[in-house]
C-alpha positions as CSV (number, residue, x, y, z in Angstrom):
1,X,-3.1,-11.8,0.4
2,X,-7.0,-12.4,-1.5
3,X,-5.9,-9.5,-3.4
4,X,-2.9,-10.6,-4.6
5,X,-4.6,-14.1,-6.1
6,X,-7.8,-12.3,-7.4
7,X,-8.6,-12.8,-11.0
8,X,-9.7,-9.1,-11.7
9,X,-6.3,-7.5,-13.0
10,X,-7.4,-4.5,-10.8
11,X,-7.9,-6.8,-7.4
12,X,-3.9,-7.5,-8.2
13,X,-2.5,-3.9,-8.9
14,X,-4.2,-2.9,-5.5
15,X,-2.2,-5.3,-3.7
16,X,1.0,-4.7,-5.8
17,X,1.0,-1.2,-3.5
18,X,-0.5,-2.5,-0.3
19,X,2.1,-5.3,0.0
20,X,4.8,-2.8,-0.8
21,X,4.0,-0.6,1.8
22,X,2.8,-2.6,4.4
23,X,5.6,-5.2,4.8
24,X,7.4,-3.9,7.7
25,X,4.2,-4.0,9.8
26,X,4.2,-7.8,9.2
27,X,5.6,-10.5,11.0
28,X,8.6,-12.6,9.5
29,X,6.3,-15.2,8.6
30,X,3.7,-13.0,6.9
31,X,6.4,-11.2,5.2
32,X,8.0,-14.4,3.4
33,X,4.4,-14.7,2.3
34,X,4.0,-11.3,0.9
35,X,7.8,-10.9,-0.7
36,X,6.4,-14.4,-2.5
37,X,3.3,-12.3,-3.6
38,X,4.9,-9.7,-4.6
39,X,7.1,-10.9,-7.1
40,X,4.9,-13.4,-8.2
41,X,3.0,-10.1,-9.2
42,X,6.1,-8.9,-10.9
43,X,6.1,-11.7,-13.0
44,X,2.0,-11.4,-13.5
45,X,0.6,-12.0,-17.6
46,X,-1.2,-8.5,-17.6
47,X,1.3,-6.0,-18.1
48,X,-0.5,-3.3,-16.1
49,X,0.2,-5.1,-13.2
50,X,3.8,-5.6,-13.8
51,X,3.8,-2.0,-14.6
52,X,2.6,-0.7,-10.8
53,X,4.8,-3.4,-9.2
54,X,8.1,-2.3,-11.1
55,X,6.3,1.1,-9.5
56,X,6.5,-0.1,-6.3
57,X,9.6,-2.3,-6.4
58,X,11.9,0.2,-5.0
59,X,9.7,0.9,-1.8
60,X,9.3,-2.8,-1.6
61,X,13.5,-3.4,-1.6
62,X,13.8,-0.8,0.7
63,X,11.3,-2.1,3.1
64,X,12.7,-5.5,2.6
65,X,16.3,-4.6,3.6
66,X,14.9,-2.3,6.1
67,X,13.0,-5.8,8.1
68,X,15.3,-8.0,7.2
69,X,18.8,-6.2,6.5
70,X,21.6,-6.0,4.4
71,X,21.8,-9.8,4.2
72,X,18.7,-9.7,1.9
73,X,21.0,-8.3,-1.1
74,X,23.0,-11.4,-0.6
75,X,23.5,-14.5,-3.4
76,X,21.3,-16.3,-0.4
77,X,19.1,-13.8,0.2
78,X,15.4,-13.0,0.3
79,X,15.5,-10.7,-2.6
80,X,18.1,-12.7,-5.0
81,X,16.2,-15.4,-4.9
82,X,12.5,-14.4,-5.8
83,X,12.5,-11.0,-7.1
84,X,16.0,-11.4,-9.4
């Protein structure tokens, strides 16, 4: 979570793959949390970080749908409304 709000571009890459690989150990609380980080990181003004998240987006969808399910992909969903 520090990681993700660091100023150091390099702080924020780091936790572009942690979150993404990480978030099915999490609990449903701490996940909403780190899908939140994640795509704020996607969004993120240095482009090297938006580069290693749009790396790391695919394992961090399929870990999302994985925790959560289907119903994530959804017009209601977790992932429609932060990361699209």
């Amino acid at each position: 979570t520090r990681l993700a709000t660091k100023e150091w571009f390099t702080a924020r890459i780091s936790s572009a793959g942690l979150i993404a690989k990480v978030y099915p150990r999490l609990t449903s609380t701490q996940q909403e949390e780190h899908v939140q980080l994640f795509a704020q990181l996607c969004r993120d003004d240095t482009p090297m970080v938006r580069r290693v998240a749009a790396q790391h987006l695919g394992t961090m969808l399929e870990n999302v749908v994985r925790a959560v399910g289907r119903k994530s992909l959804e017009e209601e969903g977790v992932v429609t409304k932060l990361m699209i």
